[in-house]
Biopython code that builds the backbone (N, CA, C, O; Angstrom):
import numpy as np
from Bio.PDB.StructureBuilder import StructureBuilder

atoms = [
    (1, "UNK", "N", (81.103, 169.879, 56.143)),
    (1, "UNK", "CA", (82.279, 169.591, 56.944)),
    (1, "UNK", "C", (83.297, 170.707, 56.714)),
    (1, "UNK", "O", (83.589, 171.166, 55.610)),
    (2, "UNK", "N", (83.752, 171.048, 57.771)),
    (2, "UNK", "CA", (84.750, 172.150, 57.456)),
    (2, "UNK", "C", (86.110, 172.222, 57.493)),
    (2, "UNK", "O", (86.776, 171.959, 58.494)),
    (3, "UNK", "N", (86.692, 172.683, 56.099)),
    (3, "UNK", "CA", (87.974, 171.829, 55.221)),
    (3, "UNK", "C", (89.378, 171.854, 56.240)),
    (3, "UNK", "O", (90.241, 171.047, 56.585)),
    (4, "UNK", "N", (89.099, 173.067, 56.452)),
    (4, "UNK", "CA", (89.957, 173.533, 57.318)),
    (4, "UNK", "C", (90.380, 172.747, 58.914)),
    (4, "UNK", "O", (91.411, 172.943, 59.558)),
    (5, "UNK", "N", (89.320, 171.902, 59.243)),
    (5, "UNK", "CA", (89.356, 171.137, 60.706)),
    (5, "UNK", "C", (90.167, 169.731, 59.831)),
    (5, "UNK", "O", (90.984, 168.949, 60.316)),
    (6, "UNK", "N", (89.529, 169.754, 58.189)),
    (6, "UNK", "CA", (89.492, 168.149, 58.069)),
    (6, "UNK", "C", (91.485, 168.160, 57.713)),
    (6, "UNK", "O", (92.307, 167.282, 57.976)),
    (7, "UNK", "N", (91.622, 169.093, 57.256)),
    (7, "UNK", "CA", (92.977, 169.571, 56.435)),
    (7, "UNK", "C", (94.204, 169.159, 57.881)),
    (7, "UNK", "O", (95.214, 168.455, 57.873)),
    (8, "UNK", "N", (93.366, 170.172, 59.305)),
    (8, "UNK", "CA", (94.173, 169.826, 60.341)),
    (8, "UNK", "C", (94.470, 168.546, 60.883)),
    (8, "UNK", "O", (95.428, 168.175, 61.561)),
    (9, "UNK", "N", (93.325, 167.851, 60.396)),
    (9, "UNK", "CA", (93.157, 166.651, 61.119)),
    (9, "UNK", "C", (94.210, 165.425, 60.473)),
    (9, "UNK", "O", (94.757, 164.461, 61.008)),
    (10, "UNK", "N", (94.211, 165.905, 59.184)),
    (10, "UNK", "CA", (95.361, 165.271, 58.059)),
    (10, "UNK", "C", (96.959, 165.774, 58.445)),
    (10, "UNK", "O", (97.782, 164.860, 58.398)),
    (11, "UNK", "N", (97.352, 166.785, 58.725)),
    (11, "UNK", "CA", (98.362, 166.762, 58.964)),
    (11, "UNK", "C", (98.940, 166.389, 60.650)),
    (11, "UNK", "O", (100.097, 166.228, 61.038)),
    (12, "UNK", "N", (97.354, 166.318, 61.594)),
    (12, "UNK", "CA", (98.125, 166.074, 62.841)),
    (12, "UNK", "C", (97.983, 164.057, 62.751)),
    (12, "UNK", "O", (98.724, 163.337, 63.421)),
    (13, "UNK", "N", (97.132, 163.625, 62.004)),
    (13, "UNK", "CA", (97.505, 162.555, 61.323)),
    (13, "UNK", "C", (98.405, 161.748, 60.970)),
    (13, "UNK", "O", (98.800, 160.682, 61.442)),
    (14, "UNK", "N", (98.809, 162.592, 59.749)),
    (14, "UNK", "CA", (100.391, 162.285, 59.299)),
    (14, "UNK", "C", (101.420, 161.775, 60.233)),
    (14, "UNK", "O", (102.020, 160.700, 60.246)),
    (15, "UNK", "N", (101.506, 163.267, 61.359)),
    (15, "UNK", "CA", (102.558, 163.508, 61.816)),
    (15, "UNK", "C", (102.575, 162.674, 63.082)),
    (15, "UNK", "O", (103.658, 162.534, 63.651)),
    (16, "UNK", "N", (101.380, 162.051, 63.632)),
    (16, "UNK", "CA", (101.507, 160.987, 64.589)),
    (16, "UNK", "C", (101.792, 159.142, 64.438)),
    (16, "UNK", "O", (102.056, 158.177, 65.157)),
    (17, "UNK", "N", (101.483, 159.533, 62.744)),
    (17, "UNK", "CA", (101.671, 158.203, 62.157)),
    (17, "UNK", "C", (103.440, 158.230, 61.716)),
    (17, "UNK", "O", (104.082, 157.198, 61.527)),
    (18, "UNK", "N", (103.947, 159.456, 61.624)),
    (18, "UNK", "CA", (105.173, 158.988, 61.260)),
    (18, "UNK", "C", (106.303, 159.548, 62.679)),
    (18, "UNK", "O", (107.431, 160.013, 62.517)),
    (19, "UNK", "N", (105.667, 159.353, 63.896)),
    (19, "UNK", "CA", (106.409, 159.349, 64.711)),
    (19, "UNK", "C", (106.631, 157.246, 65.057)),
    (19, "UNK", "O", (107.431, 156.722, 65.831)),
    (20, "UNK", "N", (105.780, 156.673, 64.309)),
    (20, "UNK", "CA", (106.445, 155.278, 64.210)),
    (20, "UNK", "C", (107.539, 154.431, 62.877)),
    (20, "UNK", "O", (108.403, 153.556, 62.813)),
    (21, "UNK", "N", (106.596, 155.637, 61.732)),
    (21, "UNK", "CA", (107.560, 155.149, 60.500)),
    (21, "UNK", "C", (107.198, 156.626, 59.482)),
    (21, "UNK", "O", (106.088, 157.013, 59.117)),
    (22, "UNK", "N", (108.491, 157.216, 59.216)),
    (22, "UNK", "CA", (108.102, 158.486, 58.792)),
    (22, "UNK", "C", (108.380, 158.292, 56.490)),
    (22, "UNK", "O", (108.644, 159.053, 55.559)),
    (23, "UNK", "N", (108.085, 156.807, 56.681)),
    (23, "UNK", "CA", (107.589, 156.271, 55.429)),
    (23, "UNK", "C", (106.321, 155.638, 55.014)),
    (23, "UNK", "O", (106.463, 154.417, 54.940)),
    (24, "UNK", "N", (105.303, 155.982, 54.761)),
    (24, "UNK", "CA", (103.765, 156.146, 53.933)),
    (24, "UNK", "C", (103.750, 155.021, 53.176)),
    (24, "UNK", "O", (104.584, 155.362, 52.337)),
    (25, "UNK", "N", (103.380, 153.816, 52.822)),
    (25, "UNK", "CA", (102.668, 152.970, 51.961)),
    (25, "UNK", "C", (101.908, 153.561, 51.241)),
    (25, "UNK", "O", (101.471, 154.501, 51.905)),
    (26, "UNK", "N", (101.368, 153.570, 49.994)),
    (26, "UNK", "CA", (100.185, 154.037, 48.948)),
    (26, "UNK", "C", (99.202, 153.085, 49.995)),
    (26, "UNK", "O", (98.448, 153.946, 50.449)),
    (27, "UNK", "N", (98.878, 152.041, 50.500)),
    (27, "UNK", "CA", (97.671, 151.112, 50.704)),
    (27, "UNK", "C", (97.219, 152.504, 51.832)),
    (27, "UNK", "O", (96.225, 153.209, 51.657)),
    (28, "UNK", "N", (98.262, 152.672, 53.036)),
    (28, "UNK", "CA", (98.275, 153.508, 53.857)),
    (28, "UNK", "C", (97.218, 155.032, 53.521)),
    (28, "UNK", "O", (96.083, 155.309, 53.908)),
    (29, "UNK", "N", (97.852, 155.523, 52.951)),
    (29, "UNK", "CA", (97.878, 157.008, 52.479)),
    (29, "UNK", "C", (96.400, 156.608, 51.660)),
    (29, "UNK", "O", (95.501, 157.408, 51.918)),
    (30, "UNK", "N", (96.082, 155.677, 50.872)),
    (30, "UNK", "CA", (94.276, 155.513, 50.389)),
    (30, "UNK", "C", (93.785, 155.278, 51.253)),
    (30, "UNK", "O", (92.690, 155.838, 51.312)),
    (31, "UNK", "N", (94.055, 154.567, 52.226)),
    (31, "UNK", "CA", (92.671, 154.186, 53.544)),
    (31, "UNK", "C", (92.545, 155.557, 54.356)),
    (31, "UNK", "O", (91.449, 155.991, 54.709)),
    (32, "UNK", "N", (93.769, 156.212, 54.627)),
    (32, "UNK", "CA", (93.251, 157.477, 55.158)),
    (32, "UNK", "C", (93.224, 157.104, 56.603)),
    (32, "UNK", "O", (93.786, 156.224, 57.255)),
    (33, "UNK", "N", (92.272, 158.190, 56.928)),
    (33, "UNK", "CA", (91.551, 158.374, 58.144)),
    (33, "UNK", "C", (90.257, 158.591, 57.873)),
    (33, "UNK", "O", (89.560, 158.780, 56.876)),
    (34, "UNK", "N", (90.041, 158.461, 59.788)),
    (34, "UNK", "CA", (88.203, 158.771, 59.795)),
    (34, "UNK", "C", (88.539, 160.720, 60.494)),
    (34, "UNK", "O", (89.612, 161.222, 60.827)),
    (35, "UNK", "N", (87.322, 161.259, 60.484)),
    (35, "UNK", "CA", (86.960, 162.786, 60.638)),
    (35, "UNK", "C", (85.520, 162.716, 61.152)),
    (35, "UNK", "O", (84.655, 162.655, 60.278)),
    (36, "UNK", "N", (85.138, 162.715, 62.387)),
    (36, "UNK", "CA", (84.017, 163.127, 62.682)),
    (36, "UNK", "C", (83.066, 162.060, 61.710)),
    (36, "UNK", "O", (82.069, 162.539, 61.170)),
    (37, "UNK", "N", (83.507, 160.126, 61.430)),
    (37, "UNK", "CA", (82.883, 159.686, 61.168)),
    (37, "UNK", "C", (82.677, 159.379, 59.412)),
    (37, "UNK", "O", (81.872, 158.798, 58.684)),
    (38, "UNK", "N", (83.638, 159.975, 59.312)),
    (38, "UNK", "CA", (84.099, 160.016, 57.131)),
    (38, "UNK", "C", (85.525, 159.717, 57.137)),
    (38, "UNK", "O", (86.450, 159.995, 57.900)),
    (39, "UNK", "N", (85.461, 159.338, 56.504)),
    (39, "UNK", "CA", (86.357, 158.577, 56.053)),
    (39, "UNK", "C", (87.675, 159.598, 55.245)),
    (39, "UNK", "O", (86.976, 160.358, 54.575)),
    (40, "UNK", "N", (88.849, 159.922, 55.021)),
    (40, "UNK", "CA", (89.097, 161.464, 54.647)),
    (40, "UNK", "C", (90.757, 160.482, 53.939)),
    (40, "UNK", "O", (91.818, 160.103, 54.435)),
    (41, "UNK", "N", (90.077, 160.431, 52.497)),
    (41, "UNK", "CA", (91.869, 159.418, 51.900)),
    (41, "UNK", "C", (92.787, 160.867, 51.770)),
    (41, "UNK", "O", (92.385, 162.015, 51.962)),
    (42, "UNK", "N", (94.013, 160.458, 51.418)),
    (42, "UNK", "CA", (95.489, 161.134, 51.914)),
    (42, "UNK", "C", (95.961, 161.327, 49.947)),
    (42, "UNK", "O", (96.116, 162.338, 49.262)),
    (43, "UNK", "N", (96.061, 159.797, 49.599)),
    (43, "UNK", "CA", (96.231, 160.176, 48.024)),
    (43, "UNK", "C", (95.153, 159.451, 46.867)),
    (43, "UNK", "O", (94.235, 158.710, 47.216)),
    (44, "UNK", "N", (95.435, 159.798, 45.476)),
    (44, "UNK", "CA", (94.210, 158.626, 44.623)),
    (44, "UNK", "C", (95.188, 159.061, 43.717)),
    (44, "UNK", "O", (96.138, 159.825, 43.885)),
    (45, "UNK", "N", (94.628, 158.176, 42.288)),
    (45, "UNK", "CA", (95.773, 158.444, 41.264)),
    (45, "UNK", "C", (96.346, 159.738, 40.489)),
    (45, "UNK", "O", (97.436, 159.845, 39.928)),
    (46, "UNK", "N", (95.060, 160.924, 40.640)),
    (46, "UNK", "CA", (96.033, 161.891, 40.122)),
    (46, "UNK", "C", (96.738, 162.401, 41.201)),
    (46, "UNK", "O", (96.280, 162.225, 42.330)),
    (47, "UNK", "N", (98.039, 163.155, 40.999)),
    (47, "UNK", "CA", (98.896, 163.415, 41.720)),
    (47, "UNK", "C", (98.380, 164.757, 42.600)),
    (47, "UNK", "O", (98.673, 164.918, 43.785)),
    (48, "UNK", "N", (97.612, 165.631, 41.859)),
    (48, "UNK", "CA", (96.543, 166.784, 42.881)),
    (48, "UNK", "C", (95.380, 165.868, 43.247)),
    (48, "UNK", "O", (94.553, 165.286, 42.545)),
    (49, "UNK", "N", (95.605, 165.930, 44.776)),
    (49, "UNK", "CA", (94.088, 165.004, 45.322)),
    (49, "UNK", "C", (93.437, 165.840, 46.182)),
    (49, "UNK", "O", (93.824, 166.573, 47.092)),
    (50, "UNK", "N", (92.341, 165.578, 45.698)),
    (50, "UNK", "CA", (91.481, 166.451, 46.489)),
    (50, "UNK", "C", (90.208, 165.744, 47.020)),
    (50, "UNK", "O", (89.232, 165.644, 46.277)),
    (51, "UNK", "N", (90.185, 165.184, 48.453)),
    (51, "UNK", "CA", (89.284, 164.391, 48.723)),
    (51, "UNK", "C", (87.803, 164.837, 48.590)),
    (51, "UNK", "O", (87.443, 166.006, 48.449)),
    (52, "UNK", "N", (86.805, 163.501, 48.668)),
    (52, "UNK", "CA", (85.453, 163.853, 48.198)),
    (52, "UNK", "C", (84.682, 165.015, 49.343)),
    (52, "UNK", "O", (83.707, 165.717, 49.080)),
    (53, "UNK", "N", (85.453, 164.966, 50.682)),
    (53, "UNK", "CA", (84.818, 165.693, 51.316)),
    (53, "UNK", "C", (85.311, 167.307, 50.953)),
    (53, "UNK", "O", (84.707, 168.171, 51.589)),
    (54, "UNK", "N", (86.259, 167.733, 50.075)),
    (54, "UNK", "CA", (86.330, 168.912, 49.546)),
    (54, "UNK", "C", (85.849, 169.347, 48.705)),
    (54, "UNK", "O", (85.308, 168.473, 48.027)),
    (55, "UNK", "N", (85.700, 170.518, 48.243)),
    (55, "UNK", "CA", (85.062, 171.228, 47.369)),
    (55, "UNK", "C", (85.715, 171.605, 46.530)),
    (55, "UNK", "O", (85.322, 171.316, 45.400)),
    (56, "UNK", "N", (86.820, 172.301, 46.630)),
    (56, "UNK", "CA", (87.702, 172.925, 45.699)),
    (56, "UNK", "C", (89.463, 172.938, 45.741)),
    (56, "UNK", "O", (90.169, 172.820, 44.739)),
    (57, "UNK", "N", (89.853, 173.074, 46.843)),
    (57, "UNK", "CA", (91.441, 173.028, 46.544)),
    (57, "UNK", "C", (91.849, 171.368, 47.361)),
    (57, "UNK", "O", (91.271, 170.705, 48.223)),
    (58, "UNK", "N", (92.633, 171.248, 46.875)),
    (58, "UNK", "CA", (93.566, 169.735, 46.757)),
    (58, "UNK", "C", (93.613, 169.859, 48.324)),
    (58, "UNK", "O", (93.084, 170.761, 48.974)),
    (59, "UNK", "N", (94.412, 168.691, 48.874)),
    (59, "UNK", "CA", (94.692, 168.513, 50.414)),
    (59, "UNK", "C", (96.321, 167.921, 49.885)),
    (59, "UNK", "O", (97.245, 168.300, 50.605)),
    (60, "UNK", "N", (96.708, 166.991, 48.634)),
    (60, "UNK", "CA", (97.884, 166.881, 48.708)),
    (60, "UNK", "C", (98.197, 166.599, 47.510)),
    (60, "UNK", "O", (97.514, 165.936, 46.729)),
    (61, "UNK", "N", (99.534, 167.225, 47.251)),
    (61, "UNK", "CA", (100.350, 167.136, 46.002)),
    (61, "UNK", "C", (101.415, 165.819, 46.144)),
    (61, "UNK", "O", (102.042, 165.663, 47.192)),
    (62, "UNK", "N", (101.588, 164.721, 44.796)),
    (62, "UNK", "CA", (102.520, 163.816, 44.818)),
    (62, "UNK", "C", (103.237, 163.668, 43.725)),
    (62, "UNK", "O", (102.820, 163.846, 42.580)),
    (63, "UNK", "N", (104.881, 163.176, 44.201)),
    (63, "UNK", "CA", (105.582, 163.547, 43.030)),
    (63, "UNK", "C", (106.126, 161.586, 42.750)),
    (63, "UNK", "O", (106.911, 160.984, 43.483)),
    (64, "UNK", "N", (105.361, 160.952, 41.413)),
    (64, "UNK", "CA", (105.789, 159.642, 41.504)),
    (64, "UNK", "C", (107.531, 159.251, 41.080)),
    (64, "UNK", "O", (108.312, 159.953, 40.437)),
    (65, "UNK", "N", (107.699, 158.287, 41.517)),
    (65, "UNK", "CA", (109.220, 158.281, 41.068)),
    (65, "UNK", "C", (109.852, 157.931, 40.329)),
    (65, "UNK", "O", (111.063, 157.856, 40.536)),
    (66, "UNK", "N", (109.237, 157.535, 39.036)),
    (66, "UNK", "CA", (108.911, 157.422, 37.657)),
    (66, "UNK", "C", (107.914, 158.308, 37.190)),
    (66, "UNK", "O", (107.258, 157.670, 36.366)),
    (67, "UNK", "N", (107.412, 159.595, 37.310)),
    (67, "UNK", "CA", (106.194, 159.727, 36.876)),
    (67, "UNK", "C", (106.357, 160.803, 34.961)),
    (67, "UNK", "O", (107.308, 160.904, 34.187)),
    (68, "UNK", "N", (105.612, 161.100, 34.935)),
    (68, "UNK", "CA", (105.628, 161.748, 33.682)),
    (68, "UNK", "C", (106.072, 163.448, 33.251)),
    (68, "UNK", "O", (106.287, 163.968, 32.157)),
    (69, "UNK", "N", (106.088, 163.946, 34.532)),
    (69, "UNK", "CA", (106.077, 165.337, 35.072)),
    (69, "UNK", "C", (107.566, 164.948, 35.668)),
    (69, "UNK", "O", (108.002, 163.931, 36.207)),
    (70, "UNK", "N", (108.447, 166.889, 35.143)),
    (70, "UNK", "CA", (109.758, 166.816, 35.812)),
    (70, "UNK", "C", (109.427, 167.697, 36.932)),
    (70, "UNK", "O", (109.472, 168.915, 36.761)),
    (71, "UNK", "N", (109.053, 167.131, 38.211)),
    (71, "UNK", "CA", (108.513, 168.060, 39.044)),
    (71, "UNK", "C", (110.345, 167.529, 40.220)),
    (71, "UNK", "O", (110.966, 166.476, 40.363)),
    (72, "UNK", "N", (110.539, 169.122, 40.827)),
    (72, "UNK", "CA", (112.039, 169.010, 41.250)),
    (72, "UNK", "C", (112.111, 169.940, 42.684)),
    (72, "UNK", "O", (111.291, 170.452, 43.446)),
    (73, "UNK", "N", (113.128, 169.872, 42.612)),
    (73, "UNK", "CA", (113.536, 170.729, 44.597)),
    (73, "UNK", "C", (114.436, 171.834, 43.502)),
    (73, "UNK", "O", (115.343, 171.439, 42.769)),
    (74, "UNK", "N", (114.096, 172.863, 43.558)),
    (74, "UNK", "CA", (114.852, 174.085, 43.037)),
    (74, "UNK", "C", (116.433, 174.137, 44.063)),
    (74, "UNK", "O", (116.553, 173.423, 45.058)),
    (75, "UNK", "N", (117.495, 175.066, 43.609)),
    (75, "UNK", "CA", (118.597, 175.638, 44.237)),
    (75, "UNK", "C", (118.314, 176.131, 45.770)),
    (75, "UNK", "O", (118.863, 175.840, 46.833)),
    (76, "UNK", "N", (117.344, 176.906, 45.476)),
    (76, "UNK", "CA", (116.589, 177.430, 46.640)),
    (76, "UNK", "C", (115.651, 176.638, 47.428)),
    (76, "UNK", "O", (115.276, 177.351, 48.359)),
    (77, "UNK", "N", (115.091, 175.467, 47.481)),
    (77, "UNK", "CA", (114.779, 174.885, 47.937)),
    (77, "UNK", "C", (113.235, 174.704, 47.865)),
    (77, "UNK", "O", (112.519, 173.841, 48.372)),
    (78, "UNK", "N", (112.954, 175.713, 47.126)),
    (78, "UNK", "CA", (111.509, 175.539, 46.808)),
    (78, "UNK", "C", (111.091, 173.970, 45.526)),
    (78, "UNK", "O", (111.902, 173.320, 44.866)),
    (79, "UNK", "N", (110.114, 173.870, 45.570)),
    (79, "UNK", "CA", (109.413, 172.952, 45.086)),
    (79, "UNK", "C", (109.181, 173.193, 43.473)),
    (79, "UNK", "O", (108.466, 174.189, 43.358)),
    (80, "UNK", "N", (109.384, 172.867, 42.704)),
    (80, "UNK", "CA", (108.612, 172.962, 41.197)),
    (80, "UNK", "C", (107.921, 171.636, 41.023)),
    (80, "UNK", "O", (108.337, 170.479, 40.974)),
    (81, "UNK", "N", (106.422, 172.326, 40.927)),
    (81, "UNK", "CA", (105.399, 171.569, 40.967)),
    (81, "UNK", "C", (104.953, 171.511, 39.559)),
    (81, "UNK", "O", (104.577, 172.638, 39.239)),
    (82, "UNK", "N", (104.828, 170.615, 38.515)),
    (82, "UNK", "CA", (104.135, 170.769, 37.157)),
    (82, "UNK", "C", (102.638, 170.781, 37.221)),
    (82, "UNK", "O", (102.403, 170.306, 38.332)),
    (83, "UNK", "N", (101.746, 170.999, 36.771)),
    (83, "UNK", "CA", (100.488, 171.218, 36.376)),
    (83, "UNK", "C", (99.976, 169.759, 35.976)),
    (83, "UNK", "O", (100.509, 168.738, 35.543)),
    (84, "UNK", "N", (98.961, 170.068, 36.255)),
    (84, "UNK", "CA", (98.487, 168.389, 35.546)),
    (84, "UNK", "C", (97.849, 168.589, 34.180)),
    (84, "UNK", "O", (96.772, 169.167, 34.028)),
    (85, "UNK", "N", (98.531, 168.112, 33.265)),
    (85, "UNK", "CA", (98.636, 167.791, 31.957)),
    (85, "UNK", "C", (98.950, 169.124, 31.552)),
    (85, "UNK", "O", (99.694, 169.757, 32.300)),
    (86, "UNK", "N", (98.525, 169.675, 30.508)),
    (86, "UNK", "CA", (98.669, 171.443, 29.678)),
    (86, "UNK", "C", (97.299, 172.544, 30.097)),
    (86, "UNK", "O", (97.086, 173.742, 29.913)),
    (87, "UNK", "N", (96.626, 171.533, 30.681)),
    (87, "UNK", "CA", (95.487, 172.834, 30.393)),
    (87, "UNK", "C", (95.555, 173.633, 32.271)),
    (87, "UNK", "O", (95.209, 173.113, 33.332)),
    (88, "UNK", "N", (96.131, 174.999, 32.006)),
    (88, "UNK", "CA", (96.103, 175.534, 33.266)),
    (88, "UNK", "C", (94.615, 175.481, 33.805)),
    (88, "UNK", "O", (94.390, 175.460, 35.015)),
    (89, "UNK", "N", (93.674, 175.460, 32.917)),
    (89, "UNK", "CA", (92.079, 176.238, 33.370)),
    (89, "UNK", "C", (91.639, 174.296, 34.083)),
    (89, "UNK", "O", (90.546, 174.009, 34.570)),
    (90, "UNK", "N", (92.775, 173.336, 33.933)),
    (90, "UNK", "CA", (91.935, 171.846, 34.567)),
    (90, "UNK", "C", (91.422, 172.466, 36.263)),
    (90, "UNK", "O", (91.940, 173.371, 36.917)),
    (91, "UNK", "N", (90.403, 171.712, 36.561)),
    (91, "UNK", "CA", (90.017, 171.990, 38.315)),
    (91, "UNK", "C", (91.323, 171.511, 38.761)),
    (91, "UNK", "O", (92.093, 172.406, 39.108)),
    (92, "UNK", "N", (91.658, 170.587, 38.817)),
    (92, "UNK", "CA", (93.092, 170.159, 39.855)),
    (92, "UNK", "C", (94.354, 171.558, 39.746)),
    (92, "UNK", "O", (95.196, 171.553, 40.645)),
    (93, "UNK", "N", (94.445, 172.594, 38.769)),
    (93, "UNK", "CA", (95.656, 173.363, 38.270)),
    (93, "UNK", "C", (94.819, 174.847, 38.990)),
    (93, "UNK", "O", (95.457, 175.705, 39.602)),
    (94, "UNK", "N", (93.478, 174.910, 38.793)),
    (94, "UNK", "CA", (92.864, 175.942, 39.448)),
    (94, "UNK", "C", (93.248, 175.908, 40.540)),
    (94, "UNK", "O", (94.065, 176.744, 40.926)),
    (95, "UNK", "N", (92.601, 174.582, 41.651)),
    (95, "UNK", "CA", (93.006, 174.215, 42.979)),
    (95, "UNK", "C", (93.658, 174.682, 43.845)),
    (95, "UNK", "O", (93.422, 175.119, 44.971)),
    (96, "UNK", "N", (95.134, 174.471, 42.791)),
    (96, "UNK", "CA", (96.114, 174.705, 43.684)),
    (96, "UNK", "C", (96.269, 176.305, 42.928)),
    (96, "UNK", "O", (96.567, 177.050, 43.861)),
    (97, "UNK", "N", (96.210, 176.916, 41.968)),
    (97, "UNK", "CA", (96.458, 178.556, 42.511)),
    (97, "UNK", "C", (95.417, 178.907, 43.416)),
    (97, "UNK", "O", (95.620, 180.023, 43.894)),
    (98, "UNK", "N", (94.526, 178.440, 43.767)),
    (98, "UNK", "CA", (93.739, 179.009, 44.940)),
    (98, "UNK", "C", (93.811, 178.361, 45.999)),
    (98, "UNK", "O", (92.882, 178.424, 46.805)),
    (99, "UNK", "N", (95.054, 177.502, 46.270)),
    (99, "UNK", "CA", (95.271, 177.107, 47.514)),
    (99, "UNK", "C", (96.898, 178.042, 48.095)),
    (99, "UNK", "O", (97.447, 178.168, 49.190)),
    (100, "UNK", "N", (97.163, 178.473, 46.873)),
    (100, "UNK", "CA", (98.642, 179.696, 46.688)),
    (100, "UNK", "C", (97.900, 180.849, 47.087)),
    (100, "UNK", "O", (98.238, 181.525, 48.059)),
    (101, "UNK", "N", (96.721, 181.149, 46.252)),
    (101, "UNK", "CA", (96.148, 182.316, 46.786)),
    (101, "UNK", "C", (95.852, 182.462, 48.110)),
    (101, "UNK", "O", (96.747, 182.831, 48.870)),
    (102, "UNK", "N", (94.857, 182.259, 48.484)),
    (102, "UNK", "CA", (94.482, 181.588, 49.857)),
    (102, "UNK", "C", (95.583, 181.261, 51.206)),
    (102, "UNK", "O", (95.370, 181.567, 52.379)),
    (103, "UNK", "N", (96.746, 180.587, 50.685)),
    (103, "UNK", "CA", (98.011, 180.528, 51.625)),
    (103, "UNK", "C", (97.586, 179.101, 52.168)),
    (103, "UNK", "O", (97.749, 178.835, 53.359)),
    (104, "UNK", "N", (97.005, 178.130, 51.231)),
    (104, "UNK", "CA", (96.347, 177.404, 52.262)),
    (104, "UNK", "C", (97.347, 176.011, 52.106)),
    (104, "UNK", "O", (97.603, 175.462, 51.035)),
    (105, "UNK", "N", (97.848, 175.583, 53.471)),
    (105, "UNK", "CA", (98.837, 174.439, 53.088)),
    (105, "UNK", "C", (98.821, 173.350, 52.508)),
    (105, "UNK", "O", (98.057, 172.716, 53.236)),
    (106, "UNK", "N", (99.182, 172.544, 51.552)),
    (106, "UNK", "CA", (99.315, 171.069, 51.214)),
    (106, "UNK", "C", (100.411, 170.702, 51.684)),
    (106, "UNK", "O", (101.483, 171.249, 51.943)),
    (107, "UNK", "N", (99.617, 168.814, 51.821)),
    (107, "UNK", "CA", (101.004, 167.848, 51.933)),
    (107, "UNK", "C", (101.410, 167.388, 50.907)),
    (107, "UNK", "O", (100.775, 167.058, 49.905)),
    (108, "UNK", "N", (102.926, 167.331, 51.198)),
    (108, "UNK", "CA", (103.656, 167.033, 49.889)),
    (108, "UNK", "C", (104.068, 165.233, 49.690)),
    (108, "UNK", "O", (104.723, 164.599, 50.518)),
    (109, "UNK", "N", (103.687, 164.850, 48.820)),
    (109, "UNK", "CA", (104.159, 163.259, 48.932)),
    (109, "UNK", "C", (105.517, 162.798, 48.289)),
    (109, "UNK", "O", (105.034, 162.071, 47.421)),
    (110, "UNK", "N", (106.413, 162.739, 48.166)),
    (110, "UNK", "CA", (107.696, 162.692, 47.563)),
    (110, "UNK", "C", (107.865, 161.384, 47.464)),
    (110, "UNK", "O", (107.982, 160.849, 48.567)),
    (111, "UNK", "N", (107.965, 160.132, 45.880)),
    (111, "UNK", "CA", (108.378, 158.951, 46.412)),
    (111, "UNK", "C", (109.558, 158.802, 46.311)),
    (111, "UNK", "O", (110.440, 159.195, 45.547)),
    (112, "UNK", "N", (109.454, 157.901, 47.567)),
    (112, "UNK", "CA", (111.185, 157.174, 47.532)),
    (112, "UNK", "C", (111.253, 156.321, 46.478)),
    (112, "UNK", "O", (111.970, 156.564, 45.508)),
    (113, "UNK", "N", (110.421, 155.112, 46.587)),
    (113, "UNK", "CA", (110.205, 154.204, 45.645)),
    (113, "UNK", "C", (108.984, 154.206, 45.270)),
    (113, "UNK", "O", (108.225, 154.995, 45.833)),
    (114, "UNK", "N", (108.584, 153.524, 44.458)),
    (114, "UNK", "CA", (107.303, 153.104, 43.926)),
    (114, "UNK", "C", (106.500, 152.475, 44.893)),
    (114, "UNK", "O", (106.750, 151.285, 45.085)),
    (115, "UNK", "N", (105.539, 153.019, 45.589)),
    (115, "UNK", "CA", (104.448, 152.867, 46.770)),
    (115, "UNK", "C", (104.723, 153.358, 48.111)),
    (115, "UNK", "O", (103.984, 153.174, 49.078)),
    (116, "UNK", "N", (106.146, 154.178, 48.120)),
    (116, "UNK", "CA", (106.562, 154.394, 49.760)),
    (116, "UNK", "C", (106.950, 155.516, 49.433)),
    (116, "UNK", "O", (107.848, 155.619, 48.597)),
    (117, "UNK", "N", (106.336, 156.695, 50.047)),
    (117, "UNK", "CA", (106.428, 158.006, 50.105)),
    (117, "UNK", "C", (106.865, 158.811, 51.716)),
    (117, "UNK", "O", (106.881, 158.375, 52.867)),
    (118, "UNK", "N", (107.079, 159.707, 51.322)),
    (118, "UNK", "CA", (107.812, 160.987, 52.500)),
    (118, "UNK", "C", (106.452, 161.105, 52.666)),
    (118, "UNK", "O", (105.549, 160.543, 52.046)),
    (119, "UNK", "N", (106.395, 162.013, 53.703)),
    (119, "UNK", "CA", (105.268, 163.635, 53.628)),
    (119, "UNK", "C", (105.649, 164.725, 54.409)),
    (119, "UNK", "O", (106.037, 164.874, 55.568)),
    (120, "UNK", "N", (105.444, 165.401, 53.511)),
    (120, "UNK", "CA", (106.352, 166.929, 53.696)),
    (120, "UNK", "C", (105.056, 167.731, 54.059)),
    (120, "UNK", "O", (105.123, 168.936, 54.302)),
]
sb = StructureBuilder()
sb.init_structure("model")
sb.init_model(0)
sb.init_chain("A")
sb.init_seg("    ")
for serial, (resi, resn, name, xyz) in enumerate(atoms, 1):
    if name == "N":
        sb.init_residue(resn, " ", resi, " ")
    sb.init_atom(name, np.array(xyz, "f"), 0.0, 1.0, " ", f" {name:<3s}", serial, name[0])
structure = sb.get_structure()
């Protein structure tokens, strides 16, 4: 399956689901969508998710609203994203420098509260 159709298919997704409510349920965001017949989830519990139909870089980053990580909106407006746990060399911390490398976009999940998220 090719990541790149499934990646599009997630954000034109998103963005038709939140032309009714541009707030995400967790139940929501795990059931996902279908893709050419698969099933393609949005988040799971670690905060880099990278669905089963991928291979290697994440499809979306989430920041919980209690979570353990001081992940923040910089001055500038950029994102500080923490790593998952210490070890840079984890697959989820690889991921995403090769989704930086690459240029390749993620969605961002921001919670408001505990189970109801943005997506950026």
């Amino acid at each position: 399956m090719d990541e790149i159709q499934v990646r599009l298919a997630a954000f034109a997704w998103l963005s038709k689901q939140s032309e009714v409510d541009d707030v995400f349920s967790w139940a929501d965001l795990q059931r996902g969508f279908y893709f050419q017949g698969q099933r393609v989830t949005l988040v799971g519990q670690p905060g880099i998710w990278k669905p089963k139909v991928f291979a290697e870089i994440p499809l979306s980053i989430r920041t919980a609203s209690s979570g353990p990580y001081d992940d923040a909106v910089t001055d500038d407006g950029f994102l500080l994203y923490r790593y998952r746990g210490t070890d840079p060399g984890h697959r989820d911390n690889a991921g995403l420098r090769e989704a930086m490398r690459q240029q390749i976009p993620l969605v961002y999940f921001h919670a408001l509260i505990p189970g109801r998220y943005l997506a950026v």
